[in-house]
N, C-alpha and C positions, 0 to 999 in steps of 0.2 A: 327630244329627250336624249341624254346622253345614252352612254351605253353601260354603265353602272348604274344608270338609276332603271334603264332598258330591262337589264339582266332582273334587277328587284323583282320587277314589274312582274316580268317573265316566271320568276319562281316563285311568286304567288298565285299566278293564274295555273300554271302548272302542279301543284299542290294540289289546291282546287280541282283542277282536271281529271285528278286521281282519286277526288272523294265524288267528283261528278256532280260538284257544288255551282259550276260555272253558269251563267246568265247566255242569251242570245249573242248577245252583242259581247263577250268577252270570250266567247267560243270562235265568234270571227277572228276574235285580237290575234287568239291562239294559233287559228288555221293559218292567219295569215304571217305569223312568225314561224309557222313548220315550214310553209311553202319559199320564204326567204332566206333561214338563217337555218339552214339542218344540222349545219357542221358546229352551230353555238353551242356549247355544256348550259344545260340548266339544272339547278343544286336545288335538291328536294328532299329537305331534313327531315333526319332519324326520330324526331320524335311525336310523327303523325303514326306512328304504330309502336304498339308494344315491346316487339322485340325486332330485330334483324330480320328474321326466318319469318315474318309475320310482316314486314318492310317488304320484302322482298316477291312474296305471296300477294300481297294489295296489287302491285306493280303491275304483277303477271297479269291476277286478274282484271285489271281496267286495261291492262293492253288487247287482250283477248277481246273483251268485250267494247273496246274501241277498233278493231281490225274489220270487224263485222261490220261494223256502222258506216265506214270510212275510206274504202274498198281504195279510193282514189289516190291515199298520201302515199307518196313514195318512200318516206324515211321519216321517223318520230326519235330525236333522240333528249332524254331525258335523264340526265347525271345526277349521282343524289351521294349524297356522304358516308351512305353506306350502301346503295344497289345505283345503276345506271341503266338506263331501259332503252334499247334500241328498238324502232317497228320500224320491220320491211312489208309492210302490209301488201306489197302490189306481188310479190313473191311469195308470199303466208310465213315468211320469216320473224320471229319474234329472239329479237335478243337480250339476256340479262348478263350484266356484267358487276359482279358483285366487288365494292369497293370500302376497303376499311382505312379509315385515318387516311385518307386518299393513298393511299397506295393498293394499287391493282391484284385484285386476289388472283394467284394462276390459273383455278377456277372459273369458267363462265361457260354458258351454253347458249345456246339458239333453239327454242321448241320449232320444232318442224310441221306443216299441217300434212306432210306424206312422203312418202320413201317408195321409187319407182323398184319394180320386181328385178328381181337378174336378170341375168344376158349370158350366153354363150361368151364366154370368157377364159382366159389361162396363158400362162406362159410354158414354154416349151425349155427347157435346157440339155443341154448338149454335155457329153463327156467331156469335153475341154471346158465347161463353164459357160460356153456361150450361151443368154438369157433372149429366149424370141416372143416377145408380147402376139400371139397370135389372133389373125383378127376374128372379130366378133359379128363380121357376116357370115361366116361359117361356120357351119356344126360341129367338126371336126376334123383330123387329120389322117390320114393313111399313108402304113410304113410301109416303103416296096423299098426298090432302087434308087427309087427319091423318096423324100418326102414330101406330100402335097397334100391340100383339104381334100372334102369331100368330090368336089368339082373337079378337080384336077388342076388348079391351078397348083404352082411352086411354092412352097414354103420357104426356099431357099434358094436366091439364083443360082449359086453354083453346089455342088454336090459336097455333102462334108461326109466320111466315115465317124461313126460313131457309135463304140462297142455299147452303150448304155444311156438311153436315155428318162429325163423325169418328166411327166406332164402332171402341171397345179394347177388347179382351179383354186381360184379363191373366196371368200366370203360371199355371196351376191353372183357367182360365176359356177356355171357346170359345160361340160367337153364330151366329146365323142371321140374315139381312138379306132382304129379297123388293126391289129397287129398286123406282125410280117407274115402272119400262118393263115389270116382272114379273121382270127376270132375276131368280137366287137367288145368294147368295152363304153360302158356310158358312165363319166368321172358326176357324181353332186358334188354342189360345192364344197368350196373347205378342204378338199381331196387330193390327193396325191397318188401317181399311178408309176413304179418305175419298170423298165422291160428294156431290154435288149436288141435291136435293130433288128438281130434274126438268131432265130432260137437255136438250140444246139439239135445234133441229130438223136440224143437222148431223150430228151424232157423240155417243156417251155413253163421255165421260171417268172412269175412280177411276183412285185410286191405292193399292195397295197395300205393306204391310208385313208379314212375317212372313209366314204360308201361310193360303191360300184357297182351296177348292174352288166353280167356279164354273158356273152354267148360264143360259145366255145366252139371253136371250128374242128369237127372230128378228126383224130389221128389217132388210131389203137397204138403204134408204136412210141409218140411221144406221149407221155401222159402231161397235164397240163397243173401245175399249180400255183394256187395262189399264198404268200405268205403275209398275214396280218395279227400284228400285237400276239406273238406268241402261239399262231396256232395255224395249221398248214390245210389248206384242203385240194384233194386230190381230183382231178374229173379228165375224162378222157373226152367227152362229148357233152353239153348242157347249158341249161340256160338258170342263171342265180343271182341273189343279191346278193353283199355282203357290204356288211355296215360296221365298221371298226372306225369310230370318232375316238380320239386321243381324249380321256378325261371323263370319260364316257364306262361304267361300270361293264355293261354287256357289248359281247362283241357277237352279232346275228350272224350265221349264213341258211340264209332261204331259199329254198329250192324252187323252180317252177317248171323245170321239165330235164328227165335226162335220170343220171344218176351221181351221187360223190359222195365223198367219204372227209368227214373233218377229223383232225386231231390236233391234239392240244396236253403237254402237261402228264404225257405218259396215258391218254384216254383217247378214245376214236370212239365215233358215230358214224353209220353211215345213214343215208338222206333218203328217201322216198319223195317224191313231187307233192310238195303239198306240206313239208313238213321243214323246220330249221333247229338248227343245232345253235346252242345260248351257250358261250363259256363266258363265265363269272367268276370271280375268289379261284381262280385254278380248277372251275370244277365246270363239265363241259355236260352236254344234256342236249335230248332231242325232243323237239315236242311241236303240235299241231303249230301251221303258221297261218296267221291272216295273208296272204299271198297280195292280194288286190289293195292293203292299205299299204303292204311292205315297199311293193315296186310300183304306186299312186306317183311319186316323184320323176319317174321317167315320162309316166304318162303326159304330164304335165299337170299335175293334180296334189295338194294337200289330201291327205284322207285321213279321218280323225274316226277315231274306233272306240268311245269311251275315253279317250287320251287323254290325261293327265295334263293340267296346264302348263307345266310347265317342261313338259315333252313338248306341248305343241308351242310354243315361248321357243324352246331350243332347234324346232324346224324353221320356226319364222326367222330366227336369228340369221341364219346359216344365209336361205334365201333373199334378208333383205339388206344382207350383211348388218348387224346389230350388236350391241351389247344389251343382254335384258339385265335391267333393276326390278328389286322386289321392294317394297316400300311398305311397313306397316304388315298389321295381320291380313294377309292376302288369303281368303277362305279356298277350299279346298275346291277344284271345279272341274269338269271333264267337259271335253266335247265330241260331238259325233257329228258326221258328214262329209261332204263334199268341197271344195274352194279351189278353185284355178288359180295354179302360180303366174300366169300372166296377170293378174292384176295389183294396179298399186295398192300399196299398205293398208292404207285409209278405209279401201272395200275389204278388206281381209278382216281388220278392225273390226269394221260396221259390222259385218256380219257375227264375229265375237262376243260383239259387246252384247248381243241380244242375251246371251248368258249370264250377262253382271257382270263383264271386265270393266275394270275404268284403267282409264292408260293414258301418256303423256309422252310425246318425242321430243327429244332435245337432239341438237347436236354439240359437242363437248371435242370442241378442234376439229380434228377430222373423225373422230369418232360418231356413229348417231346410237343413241340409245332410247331404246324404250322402255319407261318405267311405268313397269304395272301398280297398282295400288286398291286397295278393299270398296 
């Protein structure tokens, strides 16, 4: 058979494959051209479906429900005049590459069937700009005379001076910090911590971004503060959260033992254990704190309190490093309990969905997102 009248052949049974019309013996033909010719285009015309968005949706679902069947193929690739279907079934990779007039839409994704948790992760930067990917067998760093992990090992072989430094974690990434005074700082992801090598004999200034759980190593003479999105809080000795995400309406600080004082915008609160300070619109307030769902992220622990789906959408995000989509009328839904951040996505999911999520991963370049749906 040549290989134009091959290709024929091929996007007929392949058509076919996708309505799941195929015969025994032409399901061989088929396996048997996956297994030899992965790298051939086969064109699977626009008009076995209604619209595009309806082309494209068919695709997914016979890829889907051939990935299940089929555990064994290493690569399924299927080109069509308007969608192109890649399966990495042995990886649970599912690619769609959507294609107009043959030219390549910059659009495409790859559903994902899981997204492994975070890691101890962050980079370190130095006052000169130097950028130190630090490693992720360790917890964190401690500022002395050197800079080293927890272990003692070097962070740097030879010693650098450096009046200010920033430690980021990023998306999927959270860090542990011991300052130059002993305080502790523990960075979640998405977070940014910046502090000084060694604090003046006045006061010990950082500045924070995103959420930190903090323990303050006593000094009555320097007093200790922290500065985040417009609002300062003062403690001499204690142990707190504070949660200032960029984009994020509320900035929390949650007390859990000790004593401090927030202010903000011409306004001051001071804290009792057990109790956080909410500045919102410029307007700052104190009131009872759930404590145990606040600081559940250090623990290693999701803790859902009634939580709004899409509160708990924007913890998963941070954790799995995500973008979440909302798709359609997404009904309104809370949840409550427990879930370990050591586990992959898919159990995080599973245990979700017992609520009524329905959900979808794609990856979209290097991005992964997950799109929620009704």
């Amino acid at each position: 058979m040549g290989k134009s009248d091959q290709n024929t052949r091929m996007q007929d049974l392949a058509s076919r494959w996708l309505n799941g019309s195929l015969s025994e013996t032409e399901q061989r033909e088929f396996d048997d051209w996956f297994s030899s010719s992965v790298n051939t285009p086969i064109f699977i015309q626009e008009h076995i479906a209604s619209s595009k968005e309806m082309h494209c949706r068919t695709l997914l679902e016979r890829v889907y429900k051939e990935a299940k069947i089929r555990r064994r193929h290493r690569r399924l690739r299927v080109c069509g005049a308007v969608a192109a279907v890649l399966l990495a079934a042995l990886v649970g990779l599912y690619v769609v590459y959507e294609k107009v007039n043959m030219n390549v839409d910059s659009s495409h994704f790859v559903v994902l069937e899981d997204v492994a948790p975070g890691t101890n992760k962050a980079v370190l930067t130095l006052a000169d700009g130097t950028v130190l990917d630090l490693n992720s067998d360790q917890e964190g760093i401690v500022i002395g005379d050197e800079i080293t992990y927890t272990d003692g090992r070097r962070v740097l072989d030879e010693h650098r001076s450096s009046s200010l430094m920033m430690l980021n974690t990023p998306k999927g990434g959270q860090y542990q910090i011991v300052l130059s005074d002993g305080s502790k700082v523990w960075l979640n992801a998405a977070s940014s911590l910046k502090y000084p090598t060694a604090f003046s004999s006045e006061e010990r200034i950082i500045e924070l971004e995103g959420e930190g759980y903090f323990e303050v190593a006593k000094d009555s003479k320097r007093p200790f503060k922290v500065l985040c999105r417009g609002q300062e809080i003062n403690v001499l000795g204690t142990a707190f959260n504070v949660s200032a995400y960029p984009g994020e309406r509320e900035v929390k600080t949650t007390l859990v033992r000790g004593s401090l004082s927030v202010s903000a915008h011409h306004s001051s609160v001071t804290l009792k254990p057990g109790e956080e300070s909410v500045y919102i619109d410029n307007q700052l307030y104190a009131r009872i704190a759930d404590v145990e769902r606040t600081i559940g992220w250090k623990e290693g622990l999701f803790r859902f309190s009634h939580t709004e789906l899409k509160k708990a959408m924007t913890e998963l995000s941070r954790w799995y490093n995500l973008d979440i989509e909302y798709r359609g009328a997404v009904p309104t839904t809370y949840f409550s309990g427990e879930i370990e951040r050591n586990l992959h996505l898919s159990s995080v999911l599973g245990i979700l969905k017992e609520s009524g999520l329905h959900f979808r991963l794609e990856l979209h370049g290097s991005t992964q997102k997950l799109i929620i749906m009704p």
